[in-house]
ROVEXTOR-892189 format. One record per residue (C-alpha): x, y negated, z; residue number from 1. Coordinates in steps of 0.05 Angstrom, whole numbers. Layout:
# ROVEXTOR-892189
       px       py       pz    nr
        X        Y        Z   NUM
...
This chain:
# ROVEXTOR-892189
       px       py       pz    nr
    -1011     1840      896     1
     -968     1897      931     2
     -976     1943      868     3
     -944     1889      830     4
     -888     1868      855     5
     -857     1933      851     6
     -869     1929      783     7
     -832     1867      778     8
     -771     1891      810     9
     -761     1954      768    10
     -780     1899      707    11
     -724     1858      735    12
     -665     1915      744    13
     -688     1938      666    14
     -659     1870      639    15
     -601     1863      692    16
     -579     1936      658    17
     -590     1916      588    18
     -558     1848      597    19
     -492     1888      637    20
     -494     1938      577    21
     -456     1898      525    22
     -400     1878      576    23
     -391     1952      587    24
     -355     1967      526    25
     -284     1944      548    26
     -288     1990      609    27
     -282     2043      548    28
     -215     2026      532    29
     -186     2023      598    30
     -171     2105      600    31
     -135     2090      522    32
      -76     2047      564    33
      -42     2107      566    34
      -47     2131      499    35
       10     2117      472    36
       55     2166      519    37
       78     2223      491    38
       34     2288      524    39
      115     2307      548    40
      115     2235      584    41
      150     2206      531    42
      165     2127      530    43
      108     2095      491    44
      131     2081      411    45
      123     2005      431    46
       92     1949      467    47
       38     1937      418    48
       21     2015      410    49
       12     2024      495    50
      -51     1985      496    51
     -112     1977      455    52
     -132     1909      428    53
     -194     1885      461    54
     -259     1891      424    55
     -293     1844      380    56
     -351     1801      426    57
     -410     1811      401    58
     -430     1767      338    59
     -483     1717      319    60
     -472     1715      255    61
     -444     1778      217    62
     -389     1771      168    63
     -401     1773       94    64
     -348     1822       56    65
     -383     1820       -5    66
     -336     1812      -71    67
     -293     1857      -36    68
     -242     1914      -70    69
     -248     1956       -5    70
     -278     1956       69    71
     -268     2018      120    72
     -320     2026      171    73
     -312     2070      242    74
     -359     2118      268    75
     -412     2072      313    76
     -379     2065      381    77
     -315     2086      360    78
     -272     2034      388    79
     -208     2061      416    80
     -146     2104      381    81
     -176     2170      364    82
     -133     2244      360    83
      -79     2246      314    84
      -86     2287      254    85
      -87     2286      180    86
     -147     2263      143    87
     -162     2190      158    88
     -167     2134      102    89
      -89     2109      102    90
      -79     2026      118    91
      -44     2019       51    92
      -64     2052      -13    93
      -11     2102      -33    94
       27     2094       24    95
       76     2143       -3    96
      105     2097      -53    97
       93     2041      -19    98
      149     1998       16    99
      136     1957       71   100
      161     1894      120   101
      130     1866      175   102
      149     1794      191   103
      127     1759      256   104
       96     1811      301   105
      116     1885      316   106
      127     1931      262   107
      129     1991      312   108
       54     1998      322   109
       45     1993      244   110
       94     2025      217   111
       82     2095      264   112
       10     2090      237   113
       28     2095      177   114
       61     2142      187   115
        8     2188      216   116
       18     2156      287   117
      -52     2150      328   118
      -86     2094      313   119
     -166     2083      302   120
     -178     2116      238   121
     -129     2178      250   122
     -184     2228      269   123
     -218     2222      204   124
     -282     2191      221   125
     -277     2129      185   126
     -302     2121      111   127
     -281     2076       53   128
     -335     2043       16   129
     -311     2024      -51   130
     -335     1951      -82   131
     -317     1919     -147   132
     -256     1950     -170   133
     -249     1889     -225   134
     -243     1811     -218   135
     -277     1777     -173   136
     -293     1705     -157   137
     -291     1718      -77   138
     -218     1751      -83   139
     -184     1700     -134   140
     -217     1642      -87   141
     -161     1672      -32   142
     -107     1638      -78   143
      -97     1568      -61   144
      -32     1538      -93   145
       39     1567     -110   146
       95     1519      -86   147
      168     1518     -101   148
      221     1507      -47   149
      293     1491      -59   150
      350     1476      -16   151
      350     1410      -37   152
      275     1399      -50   153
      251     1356       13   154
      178     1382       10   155
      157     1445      -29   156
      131     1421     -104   157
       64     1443     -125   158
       73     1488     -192   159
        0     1513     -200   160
      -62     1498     -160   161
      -87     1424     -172   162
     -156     1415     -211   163
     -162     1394     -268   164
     -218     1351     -299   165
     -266     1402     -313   166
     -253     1443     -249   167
     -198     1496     -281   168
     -125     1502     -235   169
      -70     1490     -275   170
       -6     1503     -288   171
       34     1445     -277   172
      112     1481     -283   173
      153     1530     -306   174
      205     1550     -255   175
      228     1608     -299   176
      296     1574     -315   177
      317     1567     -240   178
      350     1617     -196   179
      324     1661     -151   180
      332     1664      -82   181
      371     1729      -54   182
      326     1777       -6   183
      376     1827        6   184
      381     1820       78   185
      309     1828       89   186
      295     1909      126   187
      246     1945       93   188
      211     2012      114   189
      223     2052       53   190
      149     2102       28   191
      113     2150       78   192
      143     2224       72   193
       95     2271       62   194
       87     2328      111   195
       44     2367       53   196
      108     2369       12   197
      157     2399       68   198
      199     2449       34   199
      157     2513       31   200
      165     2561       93   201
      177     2497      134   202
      133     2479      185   203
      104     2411      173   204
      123     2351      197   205
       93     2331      269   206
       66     2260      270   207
      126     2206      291   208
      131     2203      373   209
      187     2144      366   210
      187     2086      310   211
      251     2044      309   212
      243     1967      288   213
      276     1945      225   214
      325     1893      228   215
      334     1841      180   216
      417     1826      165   217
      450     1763      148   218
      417     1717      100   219
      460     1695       47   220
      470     1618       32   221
      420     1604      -26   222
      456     1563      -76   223
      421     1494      -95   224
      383     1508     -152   225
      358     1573     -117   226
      274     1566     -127   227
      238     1612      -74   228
      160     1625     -100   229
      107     1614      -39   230
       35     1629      -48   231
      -14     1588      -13   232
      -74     1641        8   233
     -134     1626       45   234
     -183     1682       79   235
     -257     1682       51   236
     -295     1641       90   237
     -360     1688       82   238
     -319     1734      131   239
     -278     1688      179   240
     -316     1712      225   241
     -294     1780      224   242
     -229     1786      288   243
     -181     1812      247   244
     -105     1822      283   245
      -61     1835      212   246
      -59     1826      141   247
      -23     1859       90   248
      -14     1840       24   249
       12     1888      -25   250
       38     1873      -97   251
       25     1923     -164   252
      103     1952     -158   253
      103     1993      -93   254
      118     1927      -40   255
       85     1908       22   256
       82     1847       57   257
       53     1849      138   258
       45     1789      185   259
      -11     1770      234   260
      -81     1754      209   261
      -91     1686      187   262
     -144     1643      159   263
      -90     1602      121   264
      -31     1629      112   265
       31     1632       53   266
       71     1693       15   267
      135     1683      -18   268
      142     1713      -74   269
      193     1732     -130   270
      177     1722     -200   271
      215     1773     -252   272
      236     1739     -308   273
      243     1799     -343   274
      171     1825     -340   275
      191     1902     -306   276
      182     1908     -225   277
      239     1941     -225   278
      258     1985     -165   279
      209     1972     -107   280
      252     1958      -42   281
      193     1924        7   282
      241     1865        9   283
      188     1814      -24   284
      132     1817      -67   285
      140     1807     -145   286
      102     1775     -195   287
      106     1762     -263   288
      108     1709     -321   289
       46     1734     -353   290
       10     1744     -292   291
      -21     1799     -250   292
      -63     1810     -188   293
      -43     1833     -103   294
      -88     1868      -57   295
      -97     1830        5   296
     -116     1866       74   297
     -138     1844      131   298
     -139     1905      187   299
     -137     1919      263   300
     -104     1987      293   301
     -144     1993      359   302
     -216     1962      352   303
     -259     1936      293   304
     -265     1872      275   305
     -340     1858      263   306
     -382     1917      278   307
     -348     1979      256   308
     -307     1941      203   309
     -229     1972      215   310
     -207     1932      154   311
     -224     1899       88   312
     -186     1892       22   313
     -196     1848      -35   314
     -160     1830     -103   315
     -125     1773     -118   316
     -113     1748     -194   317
      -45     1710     -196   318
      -53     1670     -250   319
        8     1670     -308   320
       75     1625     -288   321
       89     1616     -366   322
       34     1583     -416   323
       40     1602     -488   324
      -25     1591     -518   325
      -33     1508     -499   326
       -4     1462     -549   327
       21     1423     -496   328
       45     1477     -445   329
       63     1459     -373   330
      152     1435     -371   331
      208     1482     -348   332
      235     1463     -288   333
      310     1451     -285   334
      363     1442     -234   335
      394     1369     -226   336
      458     1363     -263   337
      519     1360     -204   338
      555     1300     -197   339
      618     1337     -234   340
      566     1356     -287   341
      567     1292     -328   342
      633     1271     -350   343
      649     1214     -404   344
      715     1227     -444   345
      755     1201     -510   346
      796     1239     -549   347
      794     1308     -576   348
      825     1327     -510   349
      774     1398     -493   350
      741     1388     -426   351
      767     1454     -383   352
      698     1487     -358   353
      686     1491     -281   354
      706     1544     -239   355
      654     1586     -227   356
      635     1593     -152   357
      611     1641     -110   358
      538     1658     -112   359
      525     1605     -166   360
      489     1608     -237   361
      512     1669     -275   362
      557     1660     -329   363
      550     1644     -408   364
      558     1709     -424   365
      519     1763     -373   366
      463     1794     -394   367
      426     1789     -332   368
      373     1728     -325   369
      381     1676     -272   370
      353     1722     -204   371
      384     1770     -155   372
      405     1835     -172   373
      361     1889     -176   374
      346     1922     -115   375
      387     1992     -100   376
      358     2053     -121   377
      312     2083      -60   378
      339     2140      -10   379
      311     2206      -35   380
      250     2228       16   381
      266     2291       57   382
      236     2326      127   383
      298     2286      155   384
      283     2224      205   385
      266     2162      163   386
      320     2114      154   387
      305     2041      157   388
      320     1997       93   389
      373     1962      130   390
      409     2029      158   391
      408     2064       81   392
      476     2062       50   393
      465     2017      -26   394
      506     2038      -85   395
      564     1976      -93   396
      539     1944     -155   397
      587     1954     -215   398
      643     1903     -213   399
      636     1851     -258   400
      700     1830     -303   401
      717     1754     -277   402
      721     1690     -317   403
      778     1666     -325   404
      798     1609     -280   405
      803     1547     -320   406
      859     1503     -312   407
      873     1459     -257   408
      855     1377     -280   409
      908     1329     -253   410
      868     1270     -220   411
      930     1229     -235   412
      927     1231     -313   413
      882     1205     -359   414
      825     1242     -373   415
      752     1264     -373   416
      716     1225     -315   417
      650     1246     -277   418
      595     1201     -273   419
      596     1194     -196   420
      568     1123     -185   421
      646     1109     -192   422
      699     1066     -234   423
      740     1077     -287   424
      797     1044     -327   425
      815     1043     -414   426
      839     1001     -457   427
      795      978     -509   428
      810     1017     -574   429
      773     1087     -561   430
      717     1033     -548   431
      714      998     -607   432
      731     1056     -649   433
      677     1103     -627   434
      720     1157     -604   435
      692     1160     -535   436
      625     1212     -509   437
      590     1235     -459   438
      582     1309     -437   439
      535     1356     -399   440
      576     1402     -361   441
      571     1470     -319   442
      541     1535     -333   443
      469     1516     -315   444
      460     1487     -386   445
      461     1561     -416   446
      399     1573     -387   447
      368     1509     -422   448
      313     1543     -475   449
      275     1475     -489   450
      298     1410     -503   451
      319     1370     -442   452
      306     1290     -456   453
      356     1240     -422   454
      371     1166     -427   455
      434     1129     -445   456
      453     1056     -420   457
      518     1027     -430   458
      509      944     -414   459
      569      899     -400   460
      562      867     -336   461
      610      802     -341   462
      576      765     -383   463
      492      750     -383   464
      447      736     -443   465
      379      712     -413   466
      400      720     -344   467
      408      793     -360   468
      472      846     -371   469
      476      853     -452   470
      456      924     -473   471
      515      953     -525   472
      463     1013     -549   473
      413     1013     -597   474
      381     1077     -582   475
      402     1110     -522   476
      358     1171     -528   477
      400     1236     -512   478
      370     1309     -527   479
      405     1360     -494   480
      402     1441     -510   481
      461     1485     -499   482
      487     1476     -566   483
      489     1403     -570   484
      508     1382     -499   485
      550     1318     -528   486
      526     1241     -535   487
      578     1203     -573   488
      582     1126     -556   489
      580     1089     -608   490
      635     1043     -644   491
      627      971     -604   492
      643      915     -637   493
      580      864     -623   494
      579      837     -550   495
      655      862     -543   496
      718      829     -545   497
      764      885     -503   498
      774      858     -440   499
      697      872     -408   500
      662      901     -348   501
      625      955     -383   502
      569     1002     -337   503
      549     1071     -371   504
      493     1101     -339   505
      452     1164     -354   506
      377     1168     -328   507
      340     1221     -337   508
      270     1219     -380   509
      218     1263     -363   510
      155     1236     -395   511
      187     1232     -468   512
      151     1263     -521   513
      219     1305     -543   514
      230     1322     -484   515
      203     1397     -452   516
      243     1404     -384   517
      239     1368     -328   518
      293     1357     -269   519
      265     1379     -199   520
      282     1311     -174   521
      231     1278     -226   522
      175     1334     -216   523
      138     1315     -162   524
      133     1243     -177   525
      110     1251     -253   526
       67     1312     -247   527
        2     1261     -245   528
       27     1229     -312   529
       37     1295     -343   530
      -22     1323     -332   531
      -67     1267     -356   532
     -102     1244     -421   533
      -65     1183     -424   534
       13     1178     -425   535
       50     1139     -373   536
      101     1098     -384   537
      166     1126     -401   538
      216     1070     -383   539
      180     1068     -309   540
      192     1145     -292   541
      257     1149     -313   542
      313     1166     -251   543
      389     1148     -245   544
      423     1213     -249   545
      500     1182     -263   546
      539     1122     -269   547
      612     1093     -279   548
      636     1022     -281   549
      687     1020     -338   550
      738      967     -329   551
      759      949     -404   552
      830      929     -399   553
      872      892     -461   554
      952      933     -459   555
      947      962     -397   556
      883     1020     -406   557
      914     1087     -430   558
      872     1121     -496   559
      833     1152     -442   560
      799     1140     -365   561
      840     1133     -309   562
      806     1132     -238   563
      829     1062     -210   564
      864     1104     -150   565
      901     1133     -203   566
      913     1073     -247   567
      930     1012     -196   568
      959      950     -223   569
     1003      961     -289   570
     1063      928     -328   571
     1039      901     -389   572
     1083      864     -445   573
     1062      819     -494   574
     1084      766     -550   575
     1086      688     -523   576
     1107      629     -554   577
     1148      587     -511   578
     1146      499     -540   579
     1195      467     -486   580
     1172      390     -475   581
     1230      376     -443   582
     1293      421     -433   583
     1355      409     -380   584
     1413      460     -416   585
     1485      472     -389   586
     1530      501     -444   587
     1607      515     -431   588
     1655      541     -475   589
     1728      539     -437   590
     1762      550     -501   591
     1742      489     -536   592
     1700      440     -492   593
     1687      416     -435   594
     1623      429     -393   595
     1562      392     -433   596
     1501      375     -406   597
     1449      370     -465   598
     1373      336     -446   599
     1319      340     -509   600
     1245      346     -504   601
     1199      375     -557   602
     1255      400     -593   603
     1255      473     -588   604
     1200      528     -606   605
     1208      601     -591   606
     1184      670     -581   607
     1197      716     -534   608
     1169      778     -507   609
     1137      778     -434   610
     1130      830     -377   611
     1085      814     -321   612
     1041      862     -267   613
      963      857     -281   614
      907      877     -246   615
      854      902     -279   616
      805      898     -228   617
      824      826     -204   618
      838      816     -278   619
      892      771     -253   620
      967      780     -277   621
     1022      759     -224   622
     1042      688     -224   623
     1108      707     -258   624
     1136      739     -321   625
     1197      756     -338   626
     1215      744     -417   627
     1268      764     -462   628
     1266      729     -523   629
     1297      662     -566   630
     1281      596     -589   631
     1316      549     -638   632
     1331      480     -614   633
     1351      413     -643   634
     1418      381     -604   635
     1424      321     -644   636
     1480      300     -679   637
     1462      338     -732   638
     1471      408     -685   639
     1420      461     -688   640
     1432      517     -629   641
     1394      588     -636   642
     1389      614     -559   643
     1377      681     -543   644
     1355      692     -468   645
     1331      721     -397   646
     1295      675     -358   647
     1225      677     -311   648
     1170      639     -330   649
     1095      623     -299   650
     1036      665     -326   651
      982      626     -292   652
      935      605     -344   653
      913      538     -365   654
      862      565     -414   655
      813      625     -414   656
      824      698     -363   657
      841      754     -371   658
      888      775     -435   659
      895      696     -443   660
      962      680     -429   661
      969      610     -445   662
     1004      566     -396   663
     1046      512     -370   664
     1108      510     -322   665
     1176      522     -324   666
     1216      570     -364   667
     1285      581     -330   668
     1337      631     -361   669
     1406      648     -385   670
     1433      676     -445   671
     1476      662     -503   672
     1476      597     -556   673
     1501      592     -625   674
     1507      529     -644   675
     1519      504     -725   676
     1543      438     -735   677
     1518      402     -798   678
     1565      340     -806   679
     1628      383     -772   680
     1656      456     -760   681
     1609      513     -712   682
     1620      505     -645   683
     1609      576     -649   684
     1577      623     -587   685
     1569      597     -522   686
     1536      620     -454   687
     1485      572     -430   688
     1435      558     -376   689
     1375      519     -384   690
     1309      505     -347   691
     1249      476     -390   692
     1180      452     -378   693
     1149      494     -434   694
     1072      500     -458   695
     1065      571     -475   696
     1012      605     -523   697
     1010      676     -512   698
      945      725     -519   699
      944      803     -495   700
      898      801     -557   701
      844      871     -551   702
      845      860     -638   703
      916      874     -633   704
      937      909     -586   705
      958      978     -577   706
      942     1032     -524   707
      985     1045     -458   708
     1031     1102     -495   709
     1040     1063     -556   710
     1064     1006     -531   711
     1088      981     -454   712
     1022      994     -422   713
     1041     1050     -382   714
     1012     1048     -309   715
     1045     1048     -248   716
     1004     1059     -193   717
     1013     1021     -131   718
C-alpha cells in the first residue's frame, strides 16, 4: 500500500503537466509585445503591429480547405512574428503590381508586411501548398448574390443570385446602361517596390520601420442614376472553423480589397463596360460584362488560424453581367425618367435640350461610356519613400469642350409642359387637329440600346361612360429608343367637344413583350414575373411615371400649354345674338324733336360682339359682358331705327356651361340710331339710350373658334 501511493502521485503530477501544457502556448507570445520597436527604440509602426494576436484554442474539429487555390502553412510551433528578411511566401500574389486598400481595420500592420515588415511568415519558414489552380465548386459557392444600390433605390435590387427552377443562379438584370459610381476619393497603397531592383551599386532597401495610414478624401455626390455593384460572399463553411483575423480579395487587374475576416460579408465592385481593366489604382475591384473570376484570402499576421494554417486562398467565378446566348436574355436596367424628362407640346416649336449638370450622364456626343474616368496613370516605383494613393499628384484630365447652354424657357409663355402630376391650359384646336405629342427628354435616353416599352392614357375626366373617365386612345403603346423618343396624340374628335377636362398620363410597362428595359423603380417588383414560365399581367405591373390635367378651354387656350399660374383667368370675345322682349329707348334730337320716349317689345333682333373674363378652371365667365354691336328695331308708325351701341349685359347662362353663352337679363347701352320713316321724311341720326330685357343666344363654339393669337383670346394673368 505505501509503494503505491507514490506511484499515484507522480501518476497524478504527469496529467496535471500534460493538461497545463496546452495553456502554455500564450506565455510564448508574451516576449513578442515588444516586437514591433525598432532595435534603435523606435515608436512601434502601429497599434495592431505592437502585439501579437492571440493563438487559435485548440480545435475539435479541424477545418476543411479542400477546393482551395492556395493554403500557407507555418513551421509547427511557430506562432509569433519571426526575423525579418526576404524569402517568405508574400500575403498577396504579385504584390509588386498589386494595389491595395484596407477598409475597416488598420492598414498599418498590413500594409508594412507587405512590404517586407515582420510578420509570421517573414523568416521564410512557411510553405505554399498549391491546390486546384482551375474552377472549383467550393470557391464559386463563396458567391452569394450581386446587388445594385442607387441613391434613390430604397433597398439594394438583386441582379444575379436567385435559383432558378432547376437549381442554376440567374441573371435577372443588366445594369450596363447605368452610371457608375465615382471612387476617386478612395486612398490606395500603390505596388510593393522591389529592393532586388534598387539601382545597381545601391544598397538595398531596408525593410519599412514606419507605415503611414492612407486616407480616404472627399466623396463626391453620386448622381441619381449612379449604380454601385456589391457582391454578396460567404466563407466555406467546411473551414469556418478556421480563426482567421483578415480577408483580402483581389481582382484579375492588379486591385486589392482588405477588411476584417468575415463569415458573410459584401465587395463592391465596378463593372467596365468597356471590357479592358484599365489602369489598376486599388480604388475598387473591377469586373467585367463577360465575366471573370477574384481570389479570395482569408489570413492572420501574428498566429495561425487552425493548426499551422497562416492563410488560405480560393477562386471565385463571377459569373457574366450581360447574357447573349438566351433567347430571352435578362432586361437592361434604366434610370427613371426626371420629372422635367417628359414634356407634352404642340406645334413645331423645338424643345431646347436641358442643361447639362454637373456630374450627370455624359453627353450625346463623348465617346466615353456611362462610368468614371479612368483612373490616373500610377507613380513610377523608385528607392524613394512610398507615397500613398491619396498624397500622389494625378494628371488633370484633358478639358472637355462644353455644350452649349441651351436657351433659357420663359415659364410665362406658352410652351412645352412637363408631366409633373400638374395642370395645364389650351384651347381646343391643336387637340382636335392632332398637332399635339409627347416627348422623352434628357441625355439619359442616348444610352438607351434596347427598346424601352411605356404606356399612354389620355381620358377626359368631366364626363363618365359606365361610371368610368372615357379613354380618347386606341392604342396607347409607346416604344421608345433614342431615335424615336416622340408619341404623337392623336386627332380627337369622338368623346370631344373642346371645352373638356382631359388627364394625359404616361405609365411605364415593364412586362410587355416589345419591351427590353426596365426602370429601376419597376425592377424589384416584377423580377418574379420575369423570370417565370408564365407571363404576368401587363396592365397590373404597370407604374405612374407622369401626369398633367389639361384644362381644354373654347377662345381663351393659346395654340400651346400654359401652366395655370401663368395663364389665370382670360378675356375672351365672342358673337351673341341679342332678341329684346321688351325695350325702354330715349332718343333726342334737339334739332328737330323733342325728347321721345319709345316702349316696344319683341321688336328688335341684333348682334353684337361680347367681351367678358372667364375662368377656365371654374369654367365660369363673370356675371357681366360688355358688347359692342347693333340691332334693327321696329318703332311703329311705319319707322324702322338701325342702332348701333355700347351697353353691359348679363352672361349668366340659362342653358348649358361653359362656352354656352345663352342668357337672359338686361341689356343696357348707348349709342347712335338712324331712323327711316316709311310714310314720311328720315328723322335722320340720333343718340339714344335704351335698356332692354333681352334673351341672348351666344356660343364660344370649340367648332368655330379660333386660338388665343388669332382671335381675342389672349390671357391676362391675374
Amino acid at each position: 500500500m505505501s509503494a503505491r501511493r507514490p506511484a499515484m502521485l507522480l501518476s497524478a503530477a504527469a496529467l496535471a503537466l500534460a493538461l497545463a501544457a496546452p495553456a502554455a502556448a500564450p506565455a510564448q507570445d508574451e516576449p513578442e509585445a515588444d516586437a514591433g520597436e525598432a532595435e534603435d527604440g523606435a515608436p512601434a509602426a502601429g497599434p495592431a503591429s505592437a502585439r501579437s494576436a492571440p493563438s487559435a484554442p485548440p480545435m475539435a474539429v479541424p477545418a476543411d480547405f479542400g477546393g482551395s487555390l492556395q493554403v500557407v502553412r507555418a513551421p509547427a510551433g511557430a506562432v509569433g512574428a519571426a526575423t525579418a528578411s526576404a524569402g517568405g511566401p508574400e500575403i498577396f500574389p504579385d504584390a509588386r503590381r498589386v494595389w491595395m486598400t484596407v477598409r475597416d481595420t488598420d492598414p498599418v500592420p498590413i500594409e508594412a508586411a507587405r512590404r517586407g515588415g515582420r510578420w509570421l511568415c517573414s523568416g521564410g519558414g512557411c510553405a505554399a501548398q498549391t491546390g486546384d489552380p482551375g474552377q472549383s465548386p467550393v470557391g464559386d459557392q463563396i458567391l452569394r448574390s450581386i446587388k445594385l444600390q442607387t441613391p434613390t433605390l430604397p433597398l439594394p435590387l438583386t441582379v444575379w443570385g436567385r435559383l432558378s427552377e432547376d437549381g442554376q443562379r440567374l441573371l435577372d438584370f443588366d445594369p450596363v446602361l447605368l452610371g457608375r459610381r465615382s471612387y476617386r476619393h478612395v486612398c490606395a497603397y500603390r505596388p510593393v517596390v522591389d529592393p532586388a531592383r534598387s539601382p545597381s551599386g545601391a544598397p538595398a532597401a531596408p525593410p519599412p520601420e514606419r507605415v503611414d495610414a492612407c486616407r480616404d478624401g472627399r466623396p463626391e455626390p453620386p448622381p441619381a442614376d449612379a449604380g454601385e455593384l456589391t457582391l454578396g460572399m460567404q466563407w466555406p463553411k467546411q473551414s469556418e472553423m478556421a480563426d482567421f483575423h483578415y480577408l483580402a480579395i483581389v481582382d484579375s487587374c492588379g486591385n486589392a480589397r482588405v477588411q476584417p475576416f468575415q463569415r458573410t460579408f459584401t465587395v463592391p465592385v465596378l463593372e467596365v463596360a468597356s471590357g479592358a481593366c484599365g489602369r489598376p489604382d486599388g480604388k475598387v475591384l473591377r469586373v467585367f460584362p463577360g465575366g471573370g473570376w477574384l481570389r479570395v484570402t482569408a489570413f492572420n499576421l501574428h498566429a495561425p488560424a487552425a493548426g499551422n494554417v497562416v492563410n488560405a486562398t480560393y477562386r471565385v467565378t463571377i459569373p457574366p453581367l450581360e447574357n447573349l446566348v438566351e433567347s430571352n436574355p435578362a432586361r437592361l436596367l434604366f434610370p427613371d425618367p426626371l420629372a422635367d424628362d417628359l414634356k407634352v407640346d404642340c406645334g413645331p416649336t423645338p424643345i431646347a435640350p436641358p442643361r447639362a449638370e454637373p456630374g450627370g450622364a455624359p453627353s450625346p456626343g463623348s465617346p466615353r461610356p456611362p462610368g468614371p474616368r479612368p483612373p490616373a496613370a500610377a507613380p513610377p516605383a523608385g528607392p524613394a519613400a512610398p507615397q500613398t494613393a491619396a498624397q500622389a499628384p494625378s494628371p488633370a484630365p484633358p478639358r472637355a469642350a462644353l455644350p452649349r447652354r441651351a436657351p433659357a424657357v420663359d415659364p410665362s409663355r406658352p410652351g412645352p409642359q412637363p408631366l409633373a402630376h400638374g395642370a395645364v391650359v389650351i384651347s381646343p384646336s391643336p387637340l382636335r387637329l392632332g398637332n399635339c405629342r409627347i416627348r422623352l427628354t434628357g441625355q439619359t435616353k442616348h444610352r438607351l440600346v434596347a427598346p424601352l416599352a411605356l404606356h399612354v392614357s389620355l381620358t377626359r375626366t368631366d364626363q363618365m361612360r359606365g361610371g368610368a373617365p372615357i379613354e380618347l386612345l386606341q392604342d396607347g403603346t409607346w416604344i421608345v429608343t433614342p431615335s424615336s423618343a416622340e408619341f404623337p396624340l392623336p386627332p380627337l374628335a369622338d368623346d370631344f367637344d373642346g371645352d373638356a377636362r382631359l388627364r394625359l398620363a404616361v405609365y411605364s410597362d415593364p412586362l410587355s413583350p416589345q419591351g427590353k428595359v426596365v426602370l429601376l423603380s419597376d425592377a424589384g417588383r416584377v423580377a418574379s414575373s420575369l423570370r417565370s414560365n408564365e407571363p404576368g399581367d401587363p396592365e397590373r405591373a404597370r407604374r405612374l411615371v407622369g401626369s398633367v390635367a389639361i384644362h381644354s378651354v373654347p377662345l381663351c387656350g393659346e395654340d400651346n400649354f400654359e401652366t395655370l399660374e401663368a395663364a389665370g383667368s382670360c378675356f375672351r370675345a365672342y358673337l351673341t345674338v341679342p332678341a329684346m322682349l321688351a325695350t325702354l329707348q330715349i332718343t333726342r334730337a334737339p334739332w328737330v324733336e323733342k325728347p321721345l320716349v319709345t316702349r316696344s317689345v319683341l321688336s328688335a333682333v341684333g348682334v353684337a360682339l361680347a367681351i367678358d373674363r372667364y375662368d377656365p378652371v371654374e369654367r365660369r365667365a363673370f356675371p357681366v359682358a360688355a358688347q359692342l354691336g347693333g340691332f334693327v328695331q321696329t318703332l311703329g308708325e311705319g319707322r324702322v331705327g338701325l342702332l348701333g351701341y355700347v351697353g353691359v349685359a348679363p352672361t349668366v347662362p340659362i342653358l348649358g356651361s361653359g362656352g354656352n353663352t345663352t342668357s337672359f337679363g338686361f341689356l343696357a347701352g348707348i349709342g347712335l340710331e338712324y331712323i327711316t320713316n316709311e310714310a314720311g321724311p328720315d328723322e335722320g341720326l340720333k343718340p339714344a339710350a335704351f335698356v332692354s330685357a333681352v334673351v341672348q343666344v351666344g356660343q364660344a363654339a370649340p367648332q368655330v373658334s379660333t386660338s388665343g393669337r388669332a382671335s381675342f383670346g389672349t390671357y391676362a394673368g391675374d
